[in-house]
N, C-alpha and C positions, 0 to 999 in steps of 0.2 A: 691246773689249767694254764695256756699264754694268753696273753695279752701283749696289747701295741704300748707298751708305757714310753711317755712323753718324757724324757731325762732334762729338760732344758732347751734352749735354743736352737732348732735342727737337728734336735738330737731323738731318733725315735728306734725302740728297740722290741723286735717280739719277742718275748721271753717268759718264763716263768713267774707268774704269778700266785696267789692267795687264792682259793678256791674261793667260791661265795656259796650262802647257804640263804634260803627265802627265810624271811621271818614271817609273822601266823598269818597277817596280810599280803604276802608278797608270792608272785608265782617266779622262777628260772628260768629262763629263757636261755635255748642255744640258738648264739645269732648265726644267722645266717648268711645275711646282708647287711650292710653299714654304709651310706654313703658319706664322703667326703666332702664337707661342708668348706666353703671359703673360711667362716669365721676359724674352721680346723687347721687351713693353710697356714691364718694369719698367729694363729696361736702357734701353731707350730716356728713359726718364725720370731714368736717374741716382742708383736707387733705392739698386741691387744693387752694385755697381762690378764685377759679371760682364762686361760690356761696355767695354774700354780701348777711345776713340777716335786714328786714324781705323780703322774696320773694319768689316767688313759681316757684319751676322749673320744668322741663318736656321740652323735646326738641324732641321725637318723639312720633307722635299722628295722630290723623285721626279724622273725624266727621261729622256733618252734618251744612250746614251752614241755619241759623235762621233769619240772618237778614242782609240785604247791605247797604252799603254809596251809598251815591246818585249817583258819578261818575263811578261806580261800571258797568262793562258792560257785559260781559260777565258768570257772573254766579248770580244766585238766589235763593232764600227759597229752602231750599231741596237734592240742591245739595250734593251729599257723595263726600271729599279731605282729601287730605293731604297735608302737605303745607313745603315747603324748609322753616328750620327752622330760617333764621334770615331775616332784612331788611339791606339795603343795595344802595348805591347810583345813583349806574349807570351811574357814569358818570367820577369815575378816570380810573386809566391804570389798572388796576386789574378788575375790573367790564368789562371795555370793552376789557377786553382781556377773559371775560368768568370766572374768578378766583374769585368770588366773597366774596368767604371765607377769601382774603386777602383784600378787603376791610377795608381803617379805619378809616370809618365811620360806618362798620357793626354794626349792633344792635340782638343779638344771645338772642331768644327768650327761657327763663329760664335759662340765664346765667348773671354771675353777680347782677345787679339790674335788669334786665328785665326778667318780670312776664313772666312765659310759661303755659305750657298745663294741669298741675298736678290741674286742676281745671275744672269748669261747664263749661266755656266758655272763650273763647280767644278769641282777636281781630288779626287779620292780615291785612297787606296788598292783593288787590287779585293779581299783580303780582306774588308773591310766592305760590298763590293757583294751584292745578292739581286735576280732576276730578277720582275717582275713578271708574271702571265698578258696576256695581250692585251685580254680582257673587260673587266680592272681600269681607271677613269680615273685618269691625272694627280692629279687633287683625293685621290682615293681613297687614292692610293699615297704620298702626302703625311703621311698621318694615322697610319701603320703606328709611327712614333715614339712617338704619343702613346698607341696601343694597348699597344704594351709593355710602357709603362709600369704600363699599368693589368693587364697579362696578368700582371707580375710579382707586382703587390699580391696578386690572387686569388689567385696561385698560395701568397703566404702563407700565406691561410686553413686550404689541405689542401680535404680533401673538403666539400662543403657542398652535395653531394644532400639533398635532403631538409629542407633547413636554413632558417630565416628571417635575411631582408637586411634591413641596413638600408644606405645608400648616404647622406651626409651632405655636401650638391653636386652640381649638373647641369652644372657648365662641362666641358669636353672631357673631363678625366683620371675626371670620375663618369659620364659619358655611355658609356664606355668601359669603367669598371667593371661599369659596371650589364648592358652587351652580352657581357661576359667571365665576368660571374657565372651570365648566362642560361645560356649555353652549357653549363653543369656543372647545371643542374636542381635549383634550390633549391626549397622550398615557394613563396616569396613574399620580391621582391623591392620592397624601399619605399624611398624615395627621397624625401628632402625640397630643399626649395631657396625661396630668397626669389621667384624668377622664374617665373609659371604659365606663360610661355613657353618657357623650358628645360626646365618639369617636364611639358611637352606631348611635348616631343622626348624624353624621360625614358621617357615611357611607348614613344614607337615604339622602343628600342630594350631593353625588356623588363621595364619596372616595371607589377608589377601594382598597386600606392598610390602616388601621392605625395602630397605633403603641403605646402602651403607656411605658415610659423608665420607667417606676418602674417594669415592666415585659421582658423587651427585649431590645438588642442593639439597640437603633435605627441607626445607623452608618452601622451596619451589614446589617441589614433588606433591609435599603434601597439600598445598592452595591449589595446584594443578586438581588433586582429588578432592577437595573439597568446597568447590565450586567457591573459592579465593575466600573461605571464612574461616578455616582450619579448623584445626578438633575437639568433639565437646568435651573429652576427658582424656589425660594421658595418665601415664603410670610412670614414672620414674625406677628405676632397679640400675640404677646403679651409684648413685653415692657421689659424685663428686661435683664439679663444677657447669663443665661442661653440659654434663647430660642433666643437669638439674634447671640450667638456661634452655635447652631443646626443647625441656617439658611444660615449658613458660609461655615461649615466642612462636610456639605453634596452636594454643592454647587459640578456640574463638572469643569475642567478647564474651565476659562471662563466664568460661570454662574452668573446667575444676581439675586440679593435677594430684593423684595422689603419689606421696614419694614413700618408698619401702629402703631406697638403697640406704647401704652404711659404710660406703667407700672413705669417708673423709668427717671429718667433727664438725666441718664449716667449710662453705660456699658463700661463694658472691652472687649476690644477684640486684637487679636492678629495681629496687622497692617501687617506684614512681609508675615504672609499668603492671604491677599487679595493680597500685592504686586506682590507676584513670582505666582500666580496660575491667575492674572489678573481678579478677580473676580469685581463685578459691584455691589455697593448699591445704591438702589434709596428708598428715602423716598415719601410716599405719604400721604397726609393729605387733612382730609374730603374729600368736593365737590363742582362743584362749581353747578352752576343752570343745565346747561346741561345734567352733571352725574346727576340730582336729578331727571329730565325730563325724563331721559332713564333708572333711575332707577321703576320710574310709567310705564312705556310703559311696563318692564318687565313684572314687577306684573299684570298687567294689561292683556298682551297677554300670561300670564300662563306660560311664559317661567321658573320662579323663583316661587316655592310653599314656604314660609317662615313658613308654621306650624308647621314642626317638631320642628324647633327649642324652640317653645313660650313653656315653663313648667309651667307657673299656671297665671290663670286670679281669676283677686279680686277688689273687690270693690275699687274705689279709698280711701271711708273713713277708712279703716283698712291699708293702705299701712307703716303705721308707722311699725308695725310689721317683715312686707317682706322686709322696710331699714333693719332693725336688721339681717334677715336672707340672705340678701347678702352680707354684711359684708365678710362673711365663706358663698361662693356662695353654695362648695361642687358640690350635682347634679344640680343645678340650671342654667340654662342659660338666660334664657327669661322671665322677668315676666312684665304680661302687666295689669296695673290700668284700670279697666273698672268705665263709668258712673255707679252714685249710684241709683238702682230702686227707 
């Protein structure tokens, strides 16, 4: 079979690899879709040191499965999934508290040395496997990863009928927020971003403002809509300074911000203003199985459409090229490595 192996710094090749074979638990999967995750970008660039070469990463994907272990019960030849991308024990306080992400024994499929999805065929375990409906495409069932992540954050918040959003980034994990926020029936959901092209897709996937600050106050904008008290809860997705300040200062007294981004290890922020105005951060990271479970159910009962967001499908053997071009994302949001005809 090929595979996308990682050789080092920039350095990414499709070529021949090691076949895989299931073991008695595990089903084969031929992927079919992969998307390209930033953390994939930044590994690929040697950023993170998430990524030991040689290895092939890809952590969200979808496919058809080809062949079962013998202990294998529940699914068979044919089946379309997608699968919670790592293994994991089940049986520390983390696992059976549902957290399985903190797991450590996790084993995170295309990360570090374990081989993932950026190839013909993966082995999984089928505990982590979930059936896709048939309606669903490939590209679709590819994204269910990066929804969870975001199904997780919201689920932070709690209730937030009735509530004002603010959403702070439109690359995939806020495009996803903002579609997981709708769902639950806030007042008004605002969404800023440096790109009026992501903030176009912002809007198809349930923002009624955005905003982009190379054009407009967003500070203004947003007291303009919220009758000068600003928003009960924002969502941070992107990681660095800046937008971790946006998520603050537009905050009403009181309000809660949760942050998912992981642009940067450390930010400034101005501690005396969460003090006196008693504002709340809560961090949320990935998923564990249950958010991955009700992130399929989504996709599945059509709650969540993830297509606006995908910008270009490509062969997996050319993906060398689209690392290069996400690099400087620009308009880019989504790009998902399709099987090679």
């Amino acid at each position: 079979m090929k595979g996308l192996v990682y050789h080092g710094d920039e350095v990414l090749k499709w070529e021949e690899v090691q076949d895989v074979t299931p073991d008695d638990n595990e089903v084969k999967i031929k992927v079919k879709a992969a998307g390209i995750c930033g953390s994939d970008v930044h590994g690929y660039q040697g950023i993170t040191g998430r990524r030991i070469p040689p290895m092939i990463m890809g952590h969200e994907f979808s496919g058809v499965i080809s062949e079962v272990g013998k202990s294998v019960k529940n699914l068979m030849p044919g089946d379309r999934v997608t699968a919670y991308p790592m293994d994991f024990c089940g049986t520390c306080l983390s696992c059976r508290n549902g957290k399985m992400q903190f797991c450590p024994d996790k084993k995170q499929f295309g990360v570090l040395t374990v081989n993932g999805a950026f190839a013909e065929f993966l082995c999984v375990p089928e505990k982590v496997c979930y059936k896709l409906h048939g309606n669903i495409s490939y590209s679709a069932g590819s994204m269910v990863e990066p929804l969870a992540v975001a199904f997780r954050g919201v689920a932070h918040a709690g209730d937030i009928e009735g509530k004002n959003i603010l959403v702070v980034g439109s690359g995939t994990i806020g495009l996803m927020i903002t579609a997981c926020a709708k769902v639950k029936n806030p007042a008004k959901i605002i969404v800023t971003d440096l790109s009026d092209t992501r903030l176009n897709v912002a809007k198809r996937m349930g923002a009624e403002i955005t905003i982009n600050p190379l054009n407009s106050e967003v500070k203004e904008v947003i007291m303009d809509n919220t009758e000068g008290q600003g928003v009960d809860i924002s969502f941070e997705a992107v990681g660095n300074t800046p937008a971790c300040v946006q998520s603050l200062e537009n905050l009403k007294m009181g309000g809660t911000s949760i942050w998912l981004g992981q642009g940067k290890k450390t930010v400034e922020i101005g501690m005396l203003d969460i003090v006196t105005r008693e504002l709340s951060v809560s961090g949320s990271f990935t998923y564990g199985l249950e958010d991955f479970k009700s992130a399929v159910e989504m996709l599945n009962n059509g709650s969540i459409d993830p297509e606006p967001i995908i910008s270009e499908e490509v062969p997996m053997g050319q993906a060398a090229q689209w690392f290069e071009k996400l690099k400087r994302p620009e308009e880019l949001v989504k790009v998902i490595l399709k099987e090679e005809e």
